[in-house]
C-alpha positions in Angstrom: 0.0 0.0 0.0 2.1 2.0 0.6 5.4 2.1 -1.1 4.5 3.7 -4.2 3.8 6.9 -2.0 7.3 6.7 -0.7 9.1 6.3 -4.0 10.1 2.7 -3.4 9.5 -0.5 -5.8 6.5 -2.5 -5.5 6.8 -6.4 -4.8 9.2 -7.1 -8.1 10.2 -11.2 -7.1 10.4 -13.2 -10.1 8.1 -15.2 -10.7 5.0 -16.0 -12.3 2.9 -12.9 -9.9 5.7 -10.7 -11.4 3.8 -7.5 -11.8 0.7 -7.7 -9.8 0.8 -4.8 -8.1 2.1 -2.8 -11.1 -1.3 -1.2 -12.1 -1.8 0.0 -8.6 1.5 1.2 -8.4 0.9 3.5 -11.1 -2.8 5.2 -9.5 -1.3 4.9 -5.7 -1.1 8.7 -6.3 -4.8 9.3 -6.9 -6.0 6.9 -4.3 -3.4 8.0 -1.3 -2.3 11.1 -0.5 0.9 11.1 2.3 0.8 13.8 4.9 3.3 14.9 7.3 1.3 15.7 10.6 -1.5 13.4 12.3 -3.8 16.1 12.7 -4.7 16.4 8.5 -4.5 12.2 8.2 -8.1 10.1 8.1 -5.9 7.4 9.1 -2.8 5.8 10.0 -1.3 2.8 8.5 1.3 -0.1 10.2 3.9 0.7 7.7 4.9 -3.5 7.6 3.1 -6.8 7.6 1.7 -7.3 11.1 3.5 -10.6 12.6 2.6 -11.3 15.9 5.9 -12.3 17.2 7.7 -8.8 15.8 8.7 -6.4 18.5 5.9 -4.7 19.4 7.4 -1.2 20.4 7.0 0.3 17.0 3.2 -1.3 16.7 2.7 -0.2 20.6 4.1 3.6 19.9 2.0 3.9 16.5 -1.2 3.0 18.0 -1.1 5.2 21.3 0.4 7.9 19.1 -3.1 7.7 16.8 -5.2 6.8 19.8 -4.7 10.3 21.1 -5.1 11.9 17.7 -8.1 10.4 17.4 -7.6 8.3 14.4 -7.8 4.7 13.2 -5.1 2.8 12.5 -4.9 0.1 9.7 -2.8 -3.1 10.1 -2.2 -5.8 7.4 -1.9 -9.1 8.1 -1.0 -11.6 4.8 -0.6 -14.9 6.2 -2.0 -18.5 6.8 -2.0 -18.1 10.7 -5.5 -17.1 12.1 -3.6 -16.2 15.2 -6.5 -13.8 17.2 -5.7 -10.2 17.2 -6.5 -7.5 19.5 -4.7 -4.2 19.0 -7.4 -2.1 20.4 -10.8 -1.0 19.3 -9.4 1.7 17.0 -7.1 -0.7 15.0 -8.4 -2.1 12.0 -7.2 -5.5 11.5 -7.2 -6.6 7.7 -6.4 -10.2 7.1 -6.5 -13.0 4.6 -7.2 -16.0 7.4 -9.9 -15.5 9.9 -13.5 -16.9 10.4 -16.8 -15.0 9.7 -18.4 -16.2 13.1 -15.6 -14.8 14.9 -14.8 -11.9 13.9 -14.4 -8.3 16.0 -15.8 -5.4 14.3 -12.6 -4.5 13.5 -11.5 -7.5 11.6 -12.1 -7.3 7.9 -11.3 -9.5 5.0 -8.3 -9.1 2.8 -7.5 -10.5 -0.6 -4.9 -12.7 -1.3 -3.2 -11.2 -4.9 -2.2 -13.1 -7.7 -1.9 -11.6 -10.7 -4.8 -10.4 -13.0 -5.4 -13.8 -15.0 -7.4 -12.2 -18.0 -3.5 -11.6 -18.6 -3.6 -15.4 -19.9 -6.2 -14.8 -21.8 -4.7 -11.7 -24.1 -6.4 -9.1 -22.0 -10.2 -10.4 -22.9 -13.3 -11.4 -21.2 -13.8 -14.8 -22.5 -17.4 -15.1 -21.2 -18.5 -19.1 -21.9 -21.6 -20.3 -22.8 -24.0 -22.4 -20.6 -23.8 -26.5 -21.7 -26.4 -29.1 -20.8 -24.0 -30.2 -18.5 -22.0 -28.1 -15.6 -18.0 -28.4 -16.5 -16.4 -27.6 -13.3 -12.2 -27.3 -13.4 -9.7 -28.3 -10.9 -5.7 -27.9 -10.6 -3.9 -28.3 -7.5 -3.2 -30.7 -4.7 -5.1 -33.0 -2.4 -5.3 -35.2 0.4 -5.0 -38.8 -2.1 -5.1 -39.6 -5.4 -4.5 -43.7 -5.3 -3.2 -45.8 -2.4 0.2 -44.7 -2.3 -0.4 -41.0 -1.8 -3.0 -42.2 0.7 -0.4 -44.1 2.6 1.8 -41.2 2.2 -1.6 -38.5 3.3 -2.3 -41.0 6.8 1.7 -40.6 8.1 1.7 -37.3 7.3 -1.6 -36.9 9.4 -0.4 -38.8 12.0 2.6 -36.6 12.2 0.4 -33.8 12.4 2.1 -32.4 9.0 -0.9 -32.8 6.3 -1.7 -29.8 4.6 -5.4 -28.4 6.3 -7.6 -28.2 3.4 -6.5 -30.8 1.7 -8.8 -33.5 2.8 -11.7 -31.4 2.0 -10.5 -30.6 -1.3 -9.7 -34.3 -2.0 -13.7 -34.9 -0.4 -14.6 -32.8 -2.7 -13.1 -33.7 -6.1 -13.8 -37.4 -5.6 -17.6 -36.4 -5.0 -17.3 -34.3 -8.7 -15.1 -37.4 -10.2 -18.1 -39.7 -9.4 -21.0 -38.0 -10.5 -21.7 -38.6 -14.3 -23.6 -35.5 -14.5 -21.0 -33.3 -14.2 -18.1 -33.0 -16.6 -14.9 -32.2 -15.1 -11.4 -31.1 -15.8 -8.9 -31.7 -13.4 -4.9 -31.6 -12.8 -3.2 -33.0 -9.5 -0.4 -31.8 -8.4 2.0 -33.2 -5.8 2.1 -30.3 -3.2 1.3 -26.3 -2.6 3.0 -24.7 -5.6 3.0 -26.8 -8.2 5.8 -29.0 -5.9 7.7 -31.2 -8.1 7.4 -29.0 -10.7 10.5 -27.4 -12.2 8.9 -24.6 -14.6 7.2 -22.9 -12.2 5.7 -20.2 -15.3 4.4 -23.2 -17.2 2.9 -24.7 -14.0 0.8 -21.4 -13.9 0.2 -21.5 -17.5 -1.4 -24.7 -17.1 -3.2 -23.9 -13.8 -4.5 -20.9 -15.6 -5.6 -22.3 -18.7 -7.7 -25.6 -16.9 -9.4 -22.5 -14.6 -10.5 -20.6 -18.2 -11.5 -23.6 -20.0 -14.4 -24.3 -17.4 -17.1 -21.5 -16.3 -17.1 -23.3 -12.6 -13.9 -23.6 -10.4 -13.9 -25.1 -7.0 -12.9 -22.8 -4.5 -11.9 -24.6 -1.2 -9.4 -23.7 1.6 -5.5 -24.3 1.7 -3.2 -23.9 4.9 -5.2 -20.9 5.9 -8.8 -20.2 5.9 -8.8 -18.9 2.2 -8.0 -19.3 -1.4 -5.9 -17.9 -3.6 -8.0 -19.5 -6.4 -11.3 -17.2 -5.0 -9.7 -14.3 -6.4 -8.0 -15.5 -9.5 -11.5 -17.2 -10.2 -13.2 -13.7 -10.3 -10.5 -12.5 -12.4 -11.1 -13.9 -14.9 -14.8 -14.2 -15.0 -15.0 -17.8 -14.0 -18.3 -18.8 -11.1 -16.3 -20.2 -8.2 -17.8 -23.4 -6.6 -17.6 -22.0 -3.1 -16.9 -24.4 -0.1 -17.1 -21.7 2.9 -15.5 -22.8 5.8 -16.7 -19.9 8.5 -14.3 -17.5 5.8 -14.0 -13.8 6.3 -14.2 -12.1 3.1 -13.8 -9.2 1.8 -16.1 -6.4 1.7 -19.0 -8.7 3.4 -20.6 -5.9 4.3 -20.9 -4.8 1.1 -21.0 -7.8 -1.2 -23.4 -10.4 -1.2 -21.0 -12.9 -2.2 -23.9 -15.7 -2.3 -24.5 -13.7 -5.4 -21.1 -14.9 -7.4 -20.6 -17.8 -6.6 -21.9 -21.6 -6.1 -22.1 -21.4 -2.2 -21.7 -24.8 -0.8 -22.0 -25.3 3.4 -19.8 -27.7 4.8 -22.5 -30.0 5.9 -23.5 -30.6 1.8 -19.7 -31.2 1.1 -20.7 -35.2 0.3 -23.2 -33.5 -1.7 -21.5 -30.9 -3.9 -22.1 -32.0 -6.7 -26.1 -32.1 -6.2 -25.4 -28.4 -5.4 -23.5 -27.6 -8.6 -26.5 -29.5 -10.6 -29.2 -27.9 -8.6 -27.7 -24.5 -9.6 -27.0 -25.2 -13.0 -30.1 -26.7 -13.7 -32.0 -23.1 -12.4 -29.8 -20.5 -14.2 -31.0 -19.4 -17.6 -28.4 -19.0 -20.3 -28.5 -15.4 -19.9 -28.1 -14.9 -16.4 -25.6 -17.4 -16.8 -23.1 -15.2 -19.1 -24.5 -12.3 -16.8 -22.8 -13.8 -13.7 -19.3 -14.1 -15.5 -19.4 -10.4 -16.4 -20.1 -9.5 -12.7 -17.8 -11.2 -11.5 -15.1 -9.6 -13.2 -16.9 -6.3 -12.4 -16.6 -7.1 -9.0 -12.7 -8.2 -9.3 -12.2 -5.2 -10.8 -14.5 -2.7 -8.7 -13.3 -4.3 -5.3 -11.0 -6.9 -5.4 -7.7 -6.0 -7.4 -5.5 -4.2 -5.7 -6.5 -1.0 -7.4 -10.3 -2.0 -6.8 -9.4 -3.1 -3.3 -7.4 0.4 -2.3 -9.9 2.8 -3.7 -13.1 1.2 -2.1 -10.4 1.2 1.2 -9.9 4.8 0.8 -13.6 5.8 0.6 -14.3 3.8 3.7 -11.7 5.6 5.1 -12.8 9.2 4.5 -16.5 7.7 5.4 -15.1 7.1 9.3 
C-alpha cells in the first residue's frame, strides 16, 4: 500500500505474480495522498506486515500515538495463521485467514493477490456459454489420489504435518469425479505450488488455462482459511464453486457474495455435486453469461488491488 507513496519499488520477485501490483503502483497517487502531521491524516497505517511475534514497540508507539489523535489505525496481516488479534478498538485489523463467526468489528477481510489472469487470456473477457452439463475445473493438490499417496496423506496426518484443506479438497473432487452429470477437468499436483514441478511459469500457464476452460472452479481452503483460487476465479470471469469454511471475506458488508458464486455449506460437502447441478439446472443461459461479467466487475470494482485500495480509501474518509 504503501510504497509507491514513498518512492520505493512495489513487490518485483520473479516469478509468475511478477507484476501484480504494477497497475496499482501507477494510480497509488490518486488513491493515497501522504501527509506529514496526524492532525490532516483520516488514518494511519502499520507501515509493515503485522507478525505477531515482531517487537511490538514500534506497533505499541503507532497506536497510542493515533489513539490520542483520534484516528484509526490500519494493520495488514497476509498470512495462513489465524492467530487472534486484539490491538485495540481503533485498530483495524485486515487479514487474509480468519473466520466470519468470529470476527471483531474491527476484523475485515483481505484479498490474497495473484496476478490479474485475463493476462492469460490476451487481455479479454472470454465469457463461456451455458452446456447441458455443468464443466467444473480443478488444478492443484489434495489429500490422495491412489493408495500410495494415501499411505503417504495418513503418516503425514499422524505426524500432524498434512496440509489443512487438503482433505476437503480431495472430499470434494472425488464427490465431482463420481458423479456422471457433471463434466470435469482436473490436474493433480503433488504439493502447494505446483511442488515437483521445475517450470514454475508453465505450472501457472497450465493452472491458468484448466481454470478458463471451465465457467465453474472449486474454490476450497489451503493452509489458511482462504484461497488464492477465490480471487483468481473472479479475475477472470470464471463462477467459483464455493466451499465456505466460516471464511472472512472481503467487503461482506458490502458484497453479497452468495450472489457470485456456487455457495456450498460444509455439511453438503458429500453433496457438492447435487449443489453444482441444482444451480445449474436453475440458471438461464442469460443470467448465466451475466454472472461471469459481474464477477469480473466485481474483481475489478473491489478486489484488485487498485479495486481493493480505492473502495479502502472511501471507507476511510466515510469514518
Amino acid at each position: 500500500m504503501l510504497a509507491p507513496l514513498l518512492g520505493l519499488p512495489v513487490d518485483r520477485q520473479p516469478g509468475p505474480d511478477e507484476g501484480r501490483f504494477d497497475d496499482y503502483a501507477d494510480q497509488a497517487g490518486e488513491i493515497f495522498e501522504l501527509v506529514e502531521t496526524l492532525d490532516r491524516a483520516h488514518a494511519v497505517v502499520y507501515p509493515m506486515e503485522y507478525r505477531p511475534d515482531a517487537d511490538p514497540a514500534l506497533l505499541k508507539t503507532l497506536v497510542a500515538d493515533a489513539r490520542d489523535a483520534g484516528k484509526p489505525v490500519l494493520v495488514f496481516f497476509n498470512s495462513d495463521l489465524d492467530t487472534p488479534i486484539d490491538l485495540g478498538h481503533h485498530v483495524h485489523v485486515f487479514r487474509t485467514t480468519g473466520y466470519r463467526s468470529m470476527k471483531k468489528p474491527t476484523e475485515h477481510g483481505y484479498p490474497g493477490w495473484s496476478v490479474d489472469f485475463m493476462r492469460y487470456s490476451d487481455g479479454r473477457l472470454n465469457v463461456l456459454p451455458k452446456a447441458p452439463k455443468p464443466r467444473v475445473g480443478y488444478c492443484g493438490y489434495i489429500d490422495h489420489t491412489g493408495p500410495l499417496s494415501w499411505i503417504r496423506y495418513q503418516t503425514l496426518k499422524a505426524m500432524h504435518r498434512h496440509p489443512r484443506g487438503a482433505d476437503l479438497r480431495g472430499r470434494a473432487i472425488r464427490q465431482l469425479l463420481a458423479d456422471r452429470r457433471v463434466e470435469t477437468d482436473v490436474l493433480f499436483r503433488k504439493g502447494f505450488w505446483a511442488d515437483g514441478e521445475r517450470d514454475k511459469h508453465r505450472a501457472r500457464l497450465d493452472y491458468a488455462r484448466n481454470m478458463l476452460a471451465s465457467p465453474y472452479t472449486l474454490v476450497v481452503r489451503g493452509a489458511g482459511n482462504f484461497s488464492y483460487r477465490l480471487y483468481e476465479a473472479l479475475s477472470c470471469g470464471r463462477i467459483p464453486l464455493f466451499v465456505d469454511t466460516d471464511c472472512l471475506l472481503p467487503f461482506d458488508d458490502h458484497i453479497n457474495w452468495r450472489e457470485h458464486v456456487v455457495w456450498v455449506d460444509p455439511h453438503d460437502l458429500d453433496r457438492i455435486a447435487e449443489r453444482l447441478i441444482e444451480f445449474h439446472s436453475r440458471i438461464s443461459l442469460g443470467d448465466f453469461e451475466a454472472m461471469q461479467r459481474r464477477n469480473r466487475e466485481l474483481y475489478e470494482r473491489w478486489i484488485s488491488p487498485v479495486g481493493f485500495f480505492r473502495q479502502l480509501s472511501a471507507w476511510v474518509r466515510r469514518g
